[in-house]
C-alpha positions in Angstrom: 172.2 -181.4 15.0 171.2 -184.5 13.7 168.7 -186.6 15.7 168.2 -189.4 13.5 169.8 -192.4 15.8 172.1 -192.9 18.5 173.9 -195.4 16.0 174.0 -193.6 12.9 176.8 -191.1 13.5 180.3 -191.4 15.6 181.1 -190.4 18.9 181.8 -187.1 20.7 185.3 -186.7 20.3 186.0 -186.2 24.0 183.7 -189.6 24.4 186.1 -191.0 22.0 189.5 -190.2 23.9 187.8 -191.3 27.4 186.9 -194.5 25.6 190.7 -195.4 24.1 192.2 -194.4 28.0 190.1 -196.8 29.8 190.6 -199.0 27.1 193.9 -199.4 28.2 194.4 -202.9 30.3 192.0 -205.5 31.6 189.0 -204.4 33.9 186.1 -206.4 35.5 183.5 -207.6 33.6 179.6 -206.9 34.2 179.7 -203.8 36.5 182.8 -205.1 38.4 185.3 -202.5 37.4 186.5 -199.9 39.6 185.5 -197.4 36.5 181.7 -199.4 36.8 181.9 -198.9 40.7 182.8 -195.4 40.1 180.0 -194.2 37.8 177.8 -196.1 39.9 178.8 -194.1 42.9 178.4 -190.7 41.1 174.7 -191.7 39.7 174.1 -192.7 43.8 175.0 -189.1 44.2 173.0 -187.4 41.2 169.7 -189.3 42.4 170.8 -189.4 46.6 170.1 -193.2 46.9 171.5 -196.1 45.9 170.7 -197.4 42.7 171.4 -199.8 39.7 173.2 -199.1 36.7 173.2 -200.8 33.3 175.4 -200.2 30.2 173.4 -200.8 27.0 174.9 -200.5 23.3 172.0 -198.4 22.0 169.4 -195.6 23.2 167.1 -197.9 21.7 167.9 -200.4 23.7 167.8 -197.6 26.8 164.4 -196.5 26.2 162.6 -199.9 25.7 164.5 -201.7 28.9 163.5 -198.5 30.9 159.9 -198.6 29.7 159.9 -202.3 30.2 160.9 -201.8 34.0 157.7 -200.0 34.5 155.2 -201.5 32.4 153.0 -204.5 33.1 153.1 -206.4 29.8 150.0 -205.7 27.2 150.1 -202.3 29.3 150.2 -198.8 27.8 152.9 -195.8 28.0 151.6 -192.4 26.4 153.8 -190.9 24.8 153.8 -187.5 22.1 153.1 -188.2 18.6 156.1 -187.3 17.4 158.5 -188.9 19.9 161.5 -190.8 18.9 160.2 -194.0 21.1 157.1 -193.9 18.4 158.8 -193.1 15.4 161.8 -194.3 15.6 162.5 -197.3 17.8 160.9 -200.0 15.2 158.8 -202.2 17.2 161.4 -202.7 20.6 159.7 -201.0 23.0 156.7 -203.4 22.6 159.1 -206.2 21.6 161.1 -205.5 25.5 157.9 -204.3 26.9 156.2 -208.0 25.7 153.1 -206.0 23.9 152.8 -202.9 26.0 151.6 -200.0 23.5 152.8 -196.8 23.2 149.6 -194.8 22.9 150.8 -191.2 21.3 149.3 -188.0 22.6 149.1 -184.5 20.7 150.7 -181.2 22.1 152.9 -178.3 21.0 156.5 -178.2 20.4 157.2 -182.5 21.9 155.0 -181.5 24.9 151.8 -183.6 25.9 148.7 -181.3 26.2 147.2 -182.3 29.4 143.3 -183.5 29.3 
């Protein structure tokens, strides 16, 4: 496996097929599809309440608008030394975050040793 990026490599072939069938057509834009509506509905089921789901291009993109719902800006996330957030997002987690730090933390095998 190769863990460099999330936009370095293709897609999983199956993700590939499922992406030229709903191709297919005109949908909704925005989350207005029934195929938005429907994923919607099975992450209100995963998580048993209602909630809001946003399609991004990139994990990158992912991780920093997730950390950026949380943080207060110029705040701090810990996070392990060696995690991808760290090392490999480039700056956009503060850049989304508007200066939060991510402050790293050592531990064994990606896991934070508690205090």
């Amino acid at each position: 496996m190769n863990f460099a990026s999330d936009n370095w490599a293709g897609a999983h072939p199956a993700i590939a097929q499922r992406l030229l069938e709903e191709a297919t057509g005109f949908a909704a834009p925005y989350g207005a599809s029934a195929l938005d509506r429907k994923i919607e509905q099975a992450f209100n089921a995963l998580f048993e309440r209602e909630v809001a789901v946003y399609f991004v291009g990139t994990g990158t993109a992912a991780n920093s608008l997730a950390l950026a719902s949380v943080n207060r800006p110029g705040g701090v996330s810990f996070c392990h030394r060696e995690a991808h957030m760290l090392e490999d997002e480039c700056g956009a987690p503060e850049f989304f975050t508007h200066g939060a730090r991510l402050a790293p933390v050592d531990g064994e095998n990606g896991k934070i040793d508690p205090p």
